[in-house]
N, CA and C atoms of all chains as a GROMACS GRO file, in nm:
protein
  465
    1UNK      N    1   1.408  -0.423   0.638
    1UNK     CA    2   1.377  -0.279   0.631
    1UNK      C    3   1.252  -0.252   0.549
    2UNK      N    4   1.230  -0.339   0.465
    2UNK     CA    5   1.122  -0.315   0.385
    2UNK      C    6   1.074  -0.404   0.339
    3UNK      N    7   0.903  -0.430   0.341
    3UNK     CA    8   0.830  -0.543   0.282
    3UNK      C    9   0.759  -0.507   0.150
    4UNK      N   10   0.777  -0.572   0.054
    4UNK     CA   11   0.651  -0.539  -0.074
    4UNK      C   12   0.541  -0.632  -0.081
    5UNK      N   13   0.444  -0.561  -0.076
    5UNK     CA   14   0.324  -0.643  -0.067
    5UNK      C   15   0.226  -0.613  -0.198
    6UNK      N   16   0.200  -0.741  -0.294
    6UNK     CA   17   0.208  -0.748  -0.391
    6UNK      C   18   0.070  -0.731  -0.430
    7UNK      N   19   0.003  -0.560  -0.406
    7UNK     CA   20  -0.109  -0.522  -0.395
    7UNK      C   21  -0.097  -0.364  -0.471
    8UNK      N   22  -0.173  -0.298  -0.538
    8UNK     CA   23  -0.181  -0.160  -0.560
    8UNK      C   24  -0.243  -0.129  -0.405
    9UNK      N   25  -0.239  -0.006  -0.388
    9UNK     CA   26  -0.287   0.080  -0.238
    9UNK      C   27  -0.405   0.128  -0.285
   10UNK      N   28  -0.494   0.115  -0.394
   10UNK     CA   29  -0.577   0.161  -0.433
   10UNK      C   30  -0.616   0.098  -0.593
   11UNK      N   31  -0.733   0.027  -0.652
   11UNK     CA   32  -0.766   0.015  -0.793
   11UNK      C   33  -0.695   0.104  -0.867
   12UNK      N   34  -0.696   0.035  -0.989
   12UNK     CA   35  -0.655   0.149  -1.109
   12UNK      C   36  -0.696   0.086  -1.185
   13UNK      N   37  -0.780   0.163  -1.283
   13UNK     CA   38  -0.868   0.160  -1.420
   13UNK      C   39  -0.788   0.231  -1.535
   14UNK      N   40  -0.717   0.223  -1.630
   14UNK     CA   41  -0.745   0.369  -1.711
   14UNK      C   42  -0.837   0.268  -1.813
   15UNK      N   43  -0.921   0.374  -1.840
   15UNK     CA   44  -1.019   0.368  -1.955
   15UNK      C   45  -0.983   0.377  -2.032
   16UNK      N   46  -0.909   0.509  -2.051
   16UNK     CA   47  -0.849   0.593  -2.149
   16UNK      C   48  -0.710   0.654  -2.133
   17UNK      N   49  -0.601   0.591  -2.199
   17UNK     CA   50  -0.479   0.621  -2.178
   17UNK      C   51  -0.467   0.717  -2.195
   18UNK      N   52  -0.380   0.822  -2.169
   18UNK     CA   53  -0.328   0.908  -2.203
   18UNK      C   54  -0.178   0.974  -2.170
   19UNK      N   55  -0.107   0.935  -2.272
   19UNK     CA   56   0.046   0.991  -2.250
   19UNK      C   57   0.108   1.102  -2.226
   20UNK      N   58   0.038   1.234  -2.226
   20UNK     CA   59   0.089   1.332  -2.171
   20UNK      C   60   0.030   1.370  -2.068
   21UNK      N   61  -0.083   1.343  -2.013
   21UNK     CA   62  -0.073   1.294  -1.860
   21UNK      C   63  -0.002   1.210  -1.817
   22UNK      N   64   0.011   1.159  -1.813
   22UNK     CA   65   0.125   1.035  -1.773
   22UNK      C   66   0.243   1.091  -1.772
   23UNK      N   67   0.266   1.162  -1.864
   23UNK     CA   68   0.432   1.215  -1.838
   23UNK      C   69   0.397   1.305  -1.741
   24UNK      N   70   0.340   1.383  -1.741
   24UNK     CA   71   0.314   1.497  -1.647
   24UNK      C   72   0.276   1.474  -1.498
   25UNK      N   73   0.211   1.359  -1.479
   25UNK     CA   74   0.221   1.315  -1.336
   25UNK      C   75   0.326   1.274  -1.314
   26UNK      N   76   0.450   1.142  -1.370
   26UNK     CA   77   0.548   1.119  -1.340
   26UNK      C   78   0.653   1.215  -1.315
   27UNK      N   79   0.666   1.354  -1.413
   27UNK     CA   80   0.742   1.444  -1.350
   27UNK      C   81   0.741   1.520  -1.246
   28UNK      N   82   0.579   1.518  -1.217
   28UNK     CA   83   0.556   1.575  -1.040
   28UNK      C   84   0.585   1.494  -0.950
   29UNK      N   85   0.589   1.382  -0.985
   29UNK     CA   86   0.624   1.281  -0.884
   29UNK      C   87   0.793   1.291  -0.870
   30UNK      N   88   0.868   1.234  -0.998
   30UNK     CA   89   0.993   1.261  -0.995
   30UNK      C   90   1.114   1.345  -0.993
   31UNK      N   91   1.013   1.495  -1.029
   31UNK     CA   92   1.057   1.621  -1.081
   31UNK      C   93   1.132   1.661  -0.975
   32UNK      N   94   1.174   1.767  -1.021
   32UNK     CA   95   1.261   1.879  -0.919
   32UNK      C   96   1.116   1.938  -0.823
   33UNK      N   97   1.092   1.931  -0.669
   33UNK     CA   98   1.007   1.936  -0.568
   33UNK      C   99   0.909   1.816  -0.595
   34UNK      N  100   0.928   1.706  -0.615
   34UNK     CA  101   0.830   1.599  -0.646
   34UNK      C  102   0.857   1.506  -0.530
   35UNK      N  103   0.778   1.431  -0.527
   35UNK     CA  104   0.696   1.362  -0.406
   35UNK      C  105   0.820   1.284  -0.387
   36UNK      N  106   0.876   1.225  -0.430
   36UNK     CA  107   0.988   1.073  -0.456
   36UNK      C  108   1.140   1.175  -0.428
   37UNK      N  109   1.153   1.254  -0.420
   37UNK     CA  110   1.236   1.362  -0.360
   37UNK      C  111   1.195   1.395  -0.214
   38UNK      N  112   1.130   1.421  -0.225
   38UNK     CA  113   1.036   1.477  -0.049
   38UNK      C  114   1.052   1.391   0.047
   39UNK      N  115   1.050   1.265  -0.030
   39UNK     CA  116   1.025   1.093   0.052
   39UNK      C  117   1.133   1.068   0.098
   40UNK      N  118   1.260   1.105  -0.002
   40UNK     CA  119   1.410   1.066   0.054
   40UNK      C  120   1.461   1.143   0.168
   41UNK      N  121   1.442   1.291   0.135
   41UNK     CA  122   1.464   1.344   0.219
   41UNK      C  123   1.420   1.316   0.370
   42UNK      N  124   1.273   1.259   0.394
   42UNK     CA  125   1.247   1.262   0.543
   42UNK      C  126   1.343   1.128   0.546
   43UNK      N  127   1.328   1.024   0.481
   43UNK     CA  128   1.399   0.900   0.518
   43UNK      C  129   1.529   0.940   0.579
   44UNK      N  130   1.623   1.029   0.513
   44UNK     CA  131   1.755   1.092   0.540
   44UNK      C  132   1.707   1.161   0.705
   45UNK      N  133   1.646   1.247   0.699
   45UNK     CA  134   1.581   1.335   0.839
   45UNK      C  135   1.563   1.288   0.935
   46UNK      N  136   1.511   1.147   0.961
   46UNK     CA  137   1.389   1.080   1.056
   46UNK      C  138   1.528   1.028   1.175
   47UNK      N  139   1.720   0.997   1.079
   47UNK     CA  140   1.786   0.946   1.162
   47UNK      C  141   1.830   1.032   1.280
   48UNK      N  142   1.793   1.158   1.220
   48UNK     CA  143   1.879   1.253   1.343
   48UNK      C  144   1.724   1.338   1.372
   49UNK      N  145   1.577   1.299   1.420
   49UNK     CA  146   1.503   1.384   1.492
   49UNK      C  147   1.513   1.309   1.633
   50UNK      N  148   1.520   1.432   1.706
   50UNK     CA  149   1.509   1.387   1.861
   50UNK      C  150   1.359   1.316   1.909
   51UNK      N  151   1.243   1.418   1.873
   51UNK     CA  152   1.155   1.379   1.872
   51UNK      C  153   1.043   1.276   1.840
   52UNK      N  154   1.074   1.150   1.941
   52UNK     CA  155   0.989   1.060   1.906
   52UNK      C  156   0.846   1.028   1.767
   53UNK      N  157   0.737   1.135   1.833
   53UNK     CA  158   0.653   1.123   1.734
   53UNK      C  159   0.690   1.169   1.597
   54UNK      N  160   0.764   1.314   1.566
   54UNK     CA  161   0.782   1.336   1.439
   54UNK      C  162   0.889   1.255   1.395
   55UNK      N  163   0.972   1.175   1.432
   55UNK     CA  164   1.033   1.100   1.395
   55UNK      C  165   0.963   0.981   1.354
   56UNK      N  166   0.880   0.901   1.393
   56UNK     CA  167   0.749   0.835   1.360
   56UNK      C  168   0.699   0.852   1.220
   57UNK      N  169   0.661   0.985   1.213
   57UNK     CA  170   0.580   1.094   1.107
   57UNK      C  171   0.662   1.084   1.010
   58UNK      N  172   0.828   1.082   1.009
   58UNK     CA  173   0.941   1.111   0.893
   58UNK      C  174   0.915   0.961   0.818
   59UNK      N  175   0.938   0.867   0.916
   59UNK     CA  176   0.969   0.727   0.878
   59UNK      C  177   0.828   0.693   0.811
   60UNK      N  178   0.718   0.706   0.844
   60UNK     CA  179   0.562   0.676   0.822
   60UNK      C  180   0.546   0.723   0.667
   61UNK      N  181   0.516   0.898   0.653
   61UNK     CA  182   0.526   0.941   0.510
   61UNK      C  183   0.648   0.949   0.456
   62UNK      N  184   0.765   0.913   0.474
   62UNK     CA  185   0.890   0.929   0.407
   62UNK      C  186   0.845   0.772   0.310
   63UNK      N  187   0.822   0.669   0.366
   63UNK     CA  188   0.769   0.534   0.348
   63UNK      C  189   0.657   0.544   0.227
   64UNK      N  190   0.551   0.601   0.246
   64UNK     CA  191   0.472   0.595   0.200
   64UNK      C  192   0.434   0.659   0.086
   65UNK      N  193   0.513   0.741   0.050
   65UNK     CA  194   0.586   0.862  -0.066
   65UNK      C  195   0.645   0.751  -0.120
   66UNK      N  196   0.699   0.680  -0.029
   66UNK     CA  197   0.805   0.580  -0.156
   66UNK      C  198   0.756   0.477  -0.243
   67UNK      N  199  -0.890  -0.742  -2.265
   67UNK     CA  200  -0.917  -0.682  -2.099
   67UNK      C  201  -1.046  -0.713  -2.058
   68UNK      N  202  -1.037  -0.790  -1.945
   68UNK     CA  203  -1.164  -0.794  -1.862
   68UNK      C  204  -1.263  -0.694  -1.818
   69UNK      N  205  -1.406  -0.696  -1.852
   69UNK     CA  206  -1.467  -0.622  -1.810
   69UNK      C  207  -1.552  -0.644  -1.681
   70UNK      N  208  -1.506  -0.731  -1.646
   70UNK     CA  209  -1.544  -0.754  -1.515
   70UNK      C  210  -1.479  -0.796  -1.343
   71UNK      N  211  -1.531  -0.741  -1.265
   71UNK     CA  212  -1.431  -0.746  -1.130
   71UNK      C  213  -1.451  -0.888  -1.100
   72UNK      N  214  -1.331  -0.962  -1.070
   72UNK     CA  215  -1.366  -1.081  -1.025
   72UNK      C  216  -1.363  -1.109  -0.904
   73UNK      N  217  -1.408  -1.209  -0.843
   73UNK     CA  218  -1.390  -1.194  -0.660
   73UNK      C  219  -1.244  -1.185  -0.612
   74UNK      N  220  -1.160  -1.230  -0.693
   74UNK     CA  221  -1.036  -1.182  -0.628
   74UNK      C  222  -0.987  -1.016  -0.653
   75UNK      N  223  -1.041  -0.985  -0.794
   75UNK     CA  224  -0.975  -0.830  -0.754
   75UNK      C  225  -1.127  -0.752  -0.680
   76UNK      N  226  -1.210  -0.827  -0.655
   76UNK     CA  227  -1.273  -0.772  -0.525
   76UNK      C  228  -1.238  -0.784  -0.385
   77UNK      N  229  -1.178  -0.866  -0.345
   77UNK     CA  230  -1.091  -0.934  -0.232
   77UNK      C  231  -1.005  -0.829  -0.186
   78UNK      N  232  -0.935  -0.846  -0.341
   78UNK     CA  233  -0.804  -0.746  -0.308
   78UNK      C  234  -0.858  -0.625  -0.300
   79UNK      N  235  -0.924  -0.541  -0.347
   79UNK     CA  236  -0.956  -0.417  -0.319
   79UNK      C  237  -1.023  -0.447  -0.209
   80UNK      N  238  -1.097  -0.487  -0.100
   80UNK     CA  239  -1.153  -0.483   0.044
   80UNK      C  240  -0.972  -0.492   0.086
   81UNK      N  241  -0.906  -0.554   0.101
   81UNK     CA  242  -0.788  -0.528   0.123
   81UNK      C  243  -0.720  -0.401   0.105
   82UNK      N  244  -0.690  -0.373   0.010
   82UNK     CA  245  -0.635  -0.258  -0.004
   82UNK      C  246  -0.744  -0.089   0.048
   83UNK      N  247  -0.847  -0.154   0.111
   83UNK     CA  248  -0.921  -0.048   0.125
   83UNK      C  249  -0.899  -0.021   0.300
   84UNK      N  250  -0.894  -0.160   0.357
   84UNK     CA  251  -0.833  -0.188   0.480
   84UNK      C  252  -0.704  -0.152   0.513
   85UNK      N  253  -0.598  -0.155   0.446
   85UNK     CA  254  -0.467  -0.159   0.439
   85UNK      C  255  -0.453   0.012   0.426
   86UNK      N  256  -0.576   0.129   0.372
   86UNK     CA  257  -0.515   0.268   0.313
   86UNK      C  258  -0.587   0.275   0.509
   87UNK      N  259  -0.708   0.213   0.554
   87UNK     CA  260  -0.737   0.283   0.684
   87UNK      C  261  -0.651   0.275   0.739
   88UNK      N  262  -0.579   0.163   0.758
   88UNK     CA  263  -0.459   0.151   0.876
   88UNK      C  264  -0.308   0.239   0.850
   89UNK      N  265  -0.274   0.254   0.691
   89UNK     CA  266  -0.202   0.388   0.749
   89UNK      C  267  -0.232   0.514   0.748
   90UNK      N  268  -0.366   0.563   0.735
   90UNK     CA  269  -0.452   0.625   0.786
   90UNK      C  270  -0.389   0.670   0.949
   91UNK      N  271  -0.463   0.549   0.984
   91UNK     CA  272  -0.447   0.538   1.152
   91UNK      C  273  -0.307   0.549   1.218
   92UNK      N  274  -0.222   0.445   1.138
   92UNK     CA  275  -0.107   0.488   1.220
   92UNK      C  276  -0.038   0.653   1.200
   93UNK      N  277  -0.043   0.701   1.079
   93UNK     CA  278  -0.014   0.832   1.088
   93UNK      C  279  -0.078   0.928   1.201
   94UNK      N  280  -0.169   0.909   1.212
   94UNK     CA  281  -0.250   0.986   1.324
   94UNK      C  282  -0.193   0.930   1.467
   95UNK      N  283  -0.202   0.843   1.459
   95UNK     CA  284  -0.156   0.791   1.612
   95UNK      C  285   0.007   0.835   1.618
   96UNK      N  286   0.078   0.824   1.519
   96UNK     CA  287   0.227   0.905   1.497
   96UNK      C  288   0.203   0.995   1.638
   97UNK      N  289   0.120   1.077   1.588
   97UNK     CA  290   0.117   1.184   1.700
   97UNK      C  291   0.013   1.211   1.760
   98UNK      N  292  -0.046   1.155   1.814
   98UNK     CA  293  -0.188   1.108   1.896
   98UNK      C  294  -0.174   0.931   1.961
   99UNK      N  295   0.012   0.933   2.025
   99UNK     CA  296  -0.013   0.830   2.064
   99UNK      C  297  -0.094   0.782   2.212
  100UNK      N  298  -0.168   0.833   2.283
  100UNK     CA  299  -0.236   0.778   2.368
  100UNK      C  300  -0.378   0.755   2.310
  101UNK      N  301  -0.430   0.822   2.194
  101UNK     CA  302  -0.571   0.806   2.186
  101UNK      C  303  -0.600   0.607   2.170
  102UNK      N  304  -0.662   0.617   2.323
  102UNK     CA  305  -0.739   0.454   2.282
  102UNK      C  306  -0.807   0.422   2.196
  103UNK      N  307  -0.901   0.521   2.139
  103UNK     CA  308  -1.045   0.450   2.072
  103UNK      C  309  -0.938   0.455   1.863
  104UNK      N  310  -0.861   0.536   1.884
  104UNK     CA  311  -0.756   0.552   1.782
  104UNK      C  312  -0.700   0.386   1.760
  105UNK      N  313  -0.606   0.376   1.855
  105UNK     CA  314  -0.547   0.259   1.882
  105UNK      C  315  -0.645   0.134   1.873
  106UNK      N  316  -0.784   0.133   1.942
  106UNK     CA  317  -0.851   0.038   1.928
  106UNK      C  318  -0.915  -0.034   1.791
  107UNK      N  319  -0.926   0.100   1.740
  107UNK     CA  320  -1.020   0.068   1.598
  107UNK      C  321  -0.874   0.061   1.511
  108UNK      N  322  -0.769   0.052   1.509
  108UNK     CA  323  -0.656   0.025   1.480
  108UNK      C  324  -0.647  -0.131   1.434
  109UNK      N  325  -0.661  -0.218   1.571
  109UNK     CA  326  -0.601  -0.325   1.608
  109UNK      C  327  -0.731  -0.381   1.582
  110UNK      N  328  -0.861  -0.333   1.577
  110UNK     CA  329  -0.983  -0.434   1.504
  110UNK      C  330  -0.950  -0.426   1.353
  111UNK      N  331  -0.938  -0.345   1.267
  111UNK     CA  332  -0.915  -0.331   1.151
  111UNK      C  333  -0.809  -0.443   1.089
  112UNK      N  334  -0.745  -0.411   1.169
  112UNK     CA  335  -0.607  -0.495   1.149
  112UNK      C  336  -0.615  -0.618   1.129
  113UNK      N  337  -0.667  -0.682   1.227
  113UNK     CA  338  -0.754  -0.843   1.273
  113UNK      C  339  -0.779  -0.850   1.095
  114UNK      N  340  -0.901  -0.809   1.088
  114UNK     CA  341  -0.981  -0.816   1.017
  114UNK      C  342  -0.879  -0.836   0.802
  115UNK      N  343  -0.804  -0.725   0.865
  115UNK     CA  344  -0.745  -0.728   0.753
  115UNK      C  345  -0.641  -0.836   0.717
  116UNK      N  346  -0.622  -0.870   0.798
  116UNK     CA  347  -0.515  -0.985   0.859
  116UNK      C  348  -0.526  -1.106   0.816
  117UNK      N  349  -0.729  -1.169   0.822
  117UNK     CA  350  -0.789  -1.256   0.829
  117UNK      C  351  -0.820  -1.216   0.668
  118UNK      N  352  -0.847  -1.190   0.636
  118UNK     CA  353  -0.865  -1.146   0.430
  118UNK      C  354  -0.733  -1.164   0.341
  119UNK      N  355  -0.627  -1.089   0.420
  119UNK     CA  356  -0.468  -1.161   0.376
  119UNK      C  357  -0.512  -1.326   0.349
  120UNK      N  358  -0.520  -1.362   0.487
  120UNK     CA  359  -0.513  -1.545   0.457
  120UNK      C  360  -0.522  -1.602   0.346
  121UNK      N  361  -0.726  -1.524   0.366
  121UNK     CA  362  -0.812  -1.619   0.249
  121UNK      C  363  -0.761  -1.578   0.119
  122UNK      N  364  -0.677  -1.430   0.117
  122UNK     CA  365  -0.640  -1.445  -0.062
  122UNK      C  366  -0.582  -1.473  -0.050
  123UNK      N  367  -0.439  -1.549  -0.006
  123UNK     CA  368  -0.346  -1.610   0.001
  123UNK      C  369  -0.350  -1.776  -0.013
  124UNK      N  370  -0.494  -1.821   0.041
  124UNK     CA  371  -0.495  -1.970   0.060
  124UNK      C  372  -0.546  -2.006  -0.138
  125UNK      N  373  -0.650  -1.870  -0.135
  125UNK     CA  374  -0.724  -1.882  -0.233
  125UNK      C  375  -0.639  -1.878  -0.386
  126UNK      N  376  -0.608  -1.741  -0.382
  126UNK     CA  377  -0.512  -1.629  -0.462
  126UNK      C  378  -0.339  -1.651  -0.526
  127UNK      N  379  -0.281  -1.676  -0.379
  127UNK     CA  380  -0.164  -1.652  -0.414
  127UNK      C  381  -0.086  -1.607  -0.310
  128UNK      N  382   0.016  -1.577  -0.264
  128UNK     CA  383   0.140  -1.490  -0.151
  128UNK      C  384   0.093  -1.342  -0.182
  129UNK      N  385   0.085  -1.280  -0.144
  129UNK     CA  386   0.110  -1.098  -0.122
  129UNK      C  387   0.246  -1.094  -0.074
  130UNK      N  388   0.333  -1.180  -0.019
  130UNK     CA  389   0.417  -1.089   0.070
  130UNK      C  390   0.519  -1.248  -0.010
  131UNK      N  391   0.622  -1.199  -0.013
  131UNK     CA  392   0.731  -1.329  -0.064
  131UNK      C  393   0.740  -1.427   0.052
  132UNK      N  394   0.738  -1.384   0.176
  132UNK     CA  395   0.732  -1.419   0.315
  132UNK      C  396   0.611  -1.523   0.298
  133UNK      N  397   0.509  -1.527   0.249
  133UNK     CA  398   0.395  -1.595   0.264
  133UNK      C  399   0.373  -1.695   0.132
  134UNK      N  400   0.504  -1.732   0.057
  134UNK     CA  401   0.483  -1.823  -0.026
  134UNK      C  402   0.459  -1.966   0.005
  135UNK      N  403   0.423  -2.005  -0.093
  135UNK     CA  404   0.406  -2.158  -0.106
  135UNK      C  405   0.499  -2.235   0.006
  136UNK      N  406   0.479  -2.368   0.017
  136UNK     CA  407   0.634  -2.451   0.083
  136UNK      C  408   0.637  -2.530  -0.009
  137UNK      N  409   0.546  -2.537  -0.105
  137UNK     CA  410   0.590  -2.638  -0.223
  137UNK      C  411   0.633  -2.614  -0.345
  138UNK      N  412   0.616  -2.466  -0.374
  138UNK     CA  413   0.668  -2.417  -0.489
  138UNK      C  414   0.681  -2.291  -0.440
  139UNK      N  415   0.753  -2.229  -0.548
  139UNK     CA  416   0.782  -2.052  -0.516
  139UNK      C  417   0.691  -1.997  -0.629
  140UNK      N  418   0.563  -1.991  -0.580
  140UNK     CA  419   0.440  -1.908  -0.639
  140UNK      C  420   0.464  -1.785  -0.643
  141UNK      N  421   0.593  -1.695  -0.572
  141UNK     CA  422   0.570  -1.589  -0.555
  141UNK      C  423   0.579  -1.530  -0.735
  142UNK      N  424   0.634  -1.599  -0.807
  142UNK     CA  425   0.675  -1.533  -0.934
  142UNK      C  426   0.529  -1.586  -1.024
  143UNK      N  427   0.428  -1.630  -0.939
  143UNK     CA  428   0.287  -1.618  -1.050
  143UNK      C  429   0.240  -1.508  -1.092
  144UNK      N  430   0.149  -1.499  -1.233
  144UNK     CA  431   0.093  -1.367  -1.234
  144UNK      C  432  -0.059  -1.337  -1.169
  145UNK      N  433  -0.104  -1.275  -1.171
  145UNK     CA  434  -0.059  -1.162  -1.235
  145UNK      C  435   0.018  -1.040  -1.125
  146UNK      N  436   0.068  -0.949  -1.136
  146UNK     CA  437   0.162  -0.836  -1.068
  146UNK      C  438   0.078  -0.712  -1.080
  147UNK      N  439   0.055  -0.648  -0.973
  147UNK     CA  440  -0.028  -0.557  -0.949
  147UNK      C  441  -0.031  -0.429  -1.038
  148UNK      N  442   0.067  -0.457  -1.121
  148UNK     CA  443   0.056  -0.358  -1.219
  148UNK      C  444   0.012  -0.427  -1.411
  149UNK      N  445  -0.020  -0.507  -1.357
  149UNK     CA  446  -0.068  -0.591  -1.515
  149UNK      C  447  -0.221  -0.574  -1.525
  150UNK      N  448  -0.294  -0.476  -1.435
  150UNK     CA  449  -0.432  -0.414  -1.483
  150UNK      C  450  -0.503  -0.543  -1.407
  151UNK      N  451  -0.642  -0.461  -1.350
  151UNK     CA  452  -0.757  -0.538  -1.336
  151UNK      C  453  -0.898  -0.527  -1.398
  152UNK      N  454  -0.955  -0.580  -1.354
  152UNK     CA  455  -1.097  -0.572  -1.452
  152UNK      C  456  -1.151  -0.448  -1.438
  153UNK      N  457  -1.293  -0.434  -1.466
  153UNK     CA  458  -1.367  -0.352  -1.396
  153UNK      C  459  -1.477  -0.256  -1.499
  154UNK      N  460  -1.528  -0.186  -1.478
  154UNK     CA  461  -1.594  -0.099  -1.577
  154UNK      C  462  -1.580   0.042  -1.608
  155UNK      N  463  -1.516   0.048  -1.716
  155UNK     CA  464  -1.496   0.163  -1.794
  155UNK      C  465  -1.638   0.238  -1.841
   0.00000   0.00000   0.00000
């Protein structure tokens, strides 16, 4: 069901740490309407769309959120 | 900390730069599945990205646990994509 491929999707530098950014992105991410919420939900969604392509679309960014 | 990119986390980023086009592409094709020239530049990318897997793999290390060693289980070498790379601050 799922492969990890032992790559970031993009560089990451921090120069300059900073911990309350850091908290503050992680809670948009994890928060109440955050991305890692959004993600489960299509995963949950994608089993019952009729529709081929948006069913595609659920599984694709439901995935990729994750 | 390294201040410099080395050819492997240059490698890997041409990789991972390949790897964001293609789901790029497949999202689009999600729902634009007949576009050919979509699909085409898809499946060249892919190749391509495919063939860069190898060489960091022959070179580097496994990306995928699937693609370890047969003589050892390298997959648990470091470094882990979250233990920082070089580069310039």
């Amino acid at each position: 069901m799922w492969a990890y491929e032992k790559k970031l999707e993009y560089p990451v530098k921090i120069c300059n740490p900073n911990p309350k950014l850091a908290k503050l992105i992680i809670t948009q991410y994890g928060g109440p309407d955050g991305e890692l919420g959004a993600s489960l939900r299509y995963l949950s969604q994608r089993f019952s769309m009729p529709c081929p392509q948006t069913k595609g679309l659920l599984n694709d960014i439901g995935m990729s959120c994750l | 900390m390294e201040n410099c990119m080395t050819s492997r986390d240059n490698l890997l980023t041409d990789i991972a730069a390949l790897d964001f086009m293609l789901i790029d592409l497949s999202l689009y094709l999600d729902t634009h599945p007949t576009d050919l020239r979509a699909l085409n530049l898809f499946n060249s990318v892919k190749s391509q990205a495919d063939m860069e897997k190898v060489n960091y793999t022959n070179n580097y290390g496994p990306l995928t646990a699937s693609s370890t060693s047969q003589t050892c289980w390298n997959w648990l070498c470091n470094p882990w994509p979250w233990d920082g790379m070089g580069g310039d601050c």
